[in-house]
BAMI-178742 format. One record per residue (C-alpha): residue number from 1; residue in three letters; x, y, z. Coordinates in pm, whole numbers, always signed. Layout:
<recs>
+-----+------+--------+--------+--------+
| seq | type |     xx |     yy |     zz |
+-----+------+--------+--------+--------+
| NUM |  Ala |      X |      Y |      Z |
...
+-----+------+--------+--------+--------+
</recs>
This chain:
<recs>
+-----+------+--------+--------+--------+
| seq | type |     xx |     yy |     zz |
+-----+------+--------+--------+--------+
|   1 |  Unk | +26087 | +19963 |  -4373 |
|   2 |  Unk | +25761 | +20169 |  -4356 |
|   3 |  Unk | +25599 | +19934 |  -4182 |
|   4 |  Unk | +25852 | +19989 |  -3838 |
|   5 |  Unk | +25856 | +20357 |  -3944 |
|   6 |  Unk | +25448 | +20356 |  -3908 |
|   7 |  Unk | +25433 | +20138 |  -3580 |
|   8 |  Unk | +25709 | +20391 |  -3471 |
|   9 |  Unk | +25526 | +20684 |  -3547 |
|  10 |  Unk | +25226 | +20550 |  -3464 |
|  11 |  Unk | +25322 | +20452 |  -3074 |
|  12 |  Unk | +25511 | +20819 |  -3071 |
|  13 |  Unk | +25225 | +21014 |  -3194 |
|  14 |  Unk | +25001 | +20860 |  -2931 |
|  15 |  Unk | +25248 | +20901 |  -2652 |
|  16 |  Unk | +25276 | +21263 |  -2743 |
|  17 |  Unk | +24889 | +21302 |  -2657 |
|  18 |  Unk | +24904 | +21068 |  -2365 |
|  19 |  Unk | +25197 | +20864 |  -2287 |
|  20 |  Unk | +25097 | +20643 |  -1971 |
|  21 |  Unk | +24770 | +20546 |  -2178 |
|  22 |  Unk | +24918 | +20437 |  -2485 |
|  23 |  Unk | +25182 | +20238 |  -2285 |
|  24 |  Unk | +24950 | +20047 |  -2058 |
|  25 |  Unk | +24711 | +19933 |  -2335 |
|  26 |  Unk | +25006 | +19864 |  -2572 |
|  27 |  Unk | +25092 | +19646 |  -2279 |
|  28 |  Unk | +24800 | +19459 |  -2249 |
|  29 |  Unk | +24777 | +19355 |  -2608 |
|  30 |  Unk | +25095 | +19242 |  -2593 |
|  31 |  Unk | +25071 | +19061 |  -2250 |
|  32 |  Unk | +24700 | +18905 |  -2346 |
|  33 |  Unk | +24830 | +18847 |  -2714 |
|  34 |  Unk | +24561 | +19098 |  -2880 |
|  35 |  Unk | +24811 | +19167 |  -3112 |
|  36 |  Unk | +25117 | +18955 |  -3235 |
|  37 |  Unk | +25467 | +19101 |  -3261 |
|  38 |  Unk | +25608 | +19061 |  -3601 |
|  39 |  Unk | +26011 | +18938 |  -3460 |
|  40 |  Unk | +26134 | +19306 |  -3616 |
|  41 |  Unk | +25919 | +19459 |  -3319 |
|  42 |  Unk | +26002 | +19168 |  -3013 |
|  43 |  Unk | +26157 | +19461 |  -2846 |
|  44 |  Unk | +25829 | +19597 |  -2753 |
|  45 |  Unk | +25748 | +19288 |  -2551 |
|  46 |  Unk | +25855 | +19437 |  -2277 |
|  47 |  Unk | +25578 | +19651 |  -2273 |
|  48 |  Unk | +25399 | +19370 |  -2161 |
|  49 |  Unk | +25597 | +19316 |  -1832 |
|  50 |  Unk | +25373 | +19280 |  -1501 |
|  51 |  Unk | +25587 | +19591 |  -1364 |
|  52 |  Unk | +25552 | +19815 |  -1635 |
|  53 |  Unk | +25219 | +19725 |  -1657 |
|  54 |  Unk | +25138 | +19821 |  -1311 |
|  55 |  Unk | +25340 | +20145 |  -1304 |
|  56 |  Unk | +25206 | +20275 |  -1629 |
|  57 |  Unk | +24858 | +20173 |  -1532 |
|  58 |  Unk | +24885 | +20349 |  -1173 |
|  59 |  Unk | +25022 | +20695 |  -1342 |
|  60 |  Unk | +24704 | +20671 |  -1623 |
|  61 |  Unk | +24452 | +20621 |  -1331 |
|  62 |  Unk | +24696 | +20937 |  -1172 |
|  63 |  Unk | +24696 | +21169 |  -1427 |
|  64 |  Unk | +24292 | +21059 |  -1492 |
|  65 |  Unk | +24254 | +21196 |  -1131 |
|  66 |  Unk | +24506 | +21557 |  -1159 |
|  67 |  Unk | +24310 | +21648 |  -1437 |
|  68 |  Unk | +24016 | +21679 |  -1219 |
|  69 |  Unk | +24217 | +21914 |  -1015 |
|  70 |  Unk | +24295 | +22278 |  -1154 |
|  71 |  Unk | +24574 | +22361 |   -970 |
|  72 |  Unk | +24736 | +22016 |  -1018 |
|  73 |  Unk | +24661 | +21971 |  -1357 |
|  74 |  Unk | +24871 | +22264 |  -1442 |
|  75 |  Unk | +25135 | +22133 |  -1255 |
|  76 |  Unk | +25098 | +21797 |  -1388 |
|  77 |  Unk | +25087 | +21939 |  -1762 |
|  78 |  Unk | +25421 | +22130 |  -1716 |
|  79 |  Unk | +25618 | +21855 |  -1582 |
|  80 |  Unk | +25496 | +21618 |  -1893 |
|  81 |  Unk | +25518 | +21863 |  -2150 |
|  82 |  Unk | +25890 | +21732 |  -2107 |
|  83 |  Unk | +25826 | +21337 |  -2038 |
|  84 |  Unk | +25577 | +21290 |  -2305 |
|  85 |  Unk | +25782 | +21353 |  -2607 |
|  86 |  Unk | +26061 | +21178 |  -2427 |
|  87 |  Unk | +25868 | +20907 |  -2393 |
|  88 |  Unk | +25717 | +20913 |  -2747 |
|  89 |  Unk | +26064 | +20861 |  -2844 |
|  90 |  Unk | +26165 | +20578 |  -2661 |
|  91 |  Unk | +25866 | +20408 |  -2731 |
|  92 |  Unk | +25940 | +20488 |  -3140 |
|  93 |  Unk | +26329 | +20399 |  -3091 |
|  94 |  Unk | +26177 | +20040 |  -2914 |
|  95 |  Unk | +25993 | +20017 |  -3242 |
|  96 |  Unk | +26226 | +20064 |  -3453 |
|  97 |  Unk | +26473 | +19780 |  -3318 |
|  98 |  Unk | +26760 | +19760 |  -3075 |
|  99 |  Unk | +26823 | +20083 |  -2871 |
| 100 |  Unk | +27144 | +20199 |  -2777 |
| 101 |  Unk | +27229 | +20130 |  -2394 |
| 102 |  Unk | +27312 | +20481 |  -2359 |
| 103 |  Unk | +27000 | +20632 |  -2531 |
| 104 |  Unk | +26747 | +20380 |  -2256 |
| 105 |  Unk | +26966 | +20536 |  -1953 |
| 106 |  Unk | +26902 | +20893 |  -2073 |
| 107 |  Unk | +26537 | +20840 |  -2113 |
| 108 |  Unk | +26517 | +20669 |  -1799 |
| 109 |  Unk | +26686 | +20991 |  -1649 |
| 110 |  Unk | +26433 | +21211 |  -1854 |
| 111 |  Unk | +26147 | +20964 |  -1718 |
+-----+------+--------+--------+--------+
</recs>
């Protein structure tokens, strides 16, 4: 039980700071078996999907880039100051097991 509350926490905490980060190298470990998913965390796996591999990868080398930018980075930081905890909590939800079909729409909507 602590164990999926610490991966959880762990991948929510990190999200929190920066979201598209944590999900693209959470990714690759899964994709290029770094680490090994224990079968109470498969649903991660998806992490490690080609297409959410690309898209998180292309909004980290984005955000990388609007934080060079004053104007933008503002911008930038207001709009996630909403997606990242959203995010932190679908990626601690995914941790934690099966996710309600209703709960991955609304943070898809949030997203």
């Amino acid at each position: 039980m602590f164990e999926h509350l610490g991966v959880a926490l762990g991948l929510a905490s990190l999200a929190g700071i920066n979201l598209y980060l944590t999900t693209f190298v959470a990714g690759l470990a899964i994709r290029f078996n770094w680490i090994e998913l224990a079968s109470a965390h498969e649903s991660l796996a998806v992490l490690g999907n080609e297409w959410v591999l690309a898209v998180a990868g292309t909004l980290m080398v984005v955000e990388f880039f609007a934080d060079k930018v004053p104007w933008l980075d503002s911008g930038w930081d207001a709009v996630h100051t909403l997606l990242r905890p959203a995010g932190g909590v679908l990626l601690g939800m995914a941790a934690l097991g099966d996710m309600d079909p209703k709960m991955l729409a609304i943070g898809g909507l949030l997203s």
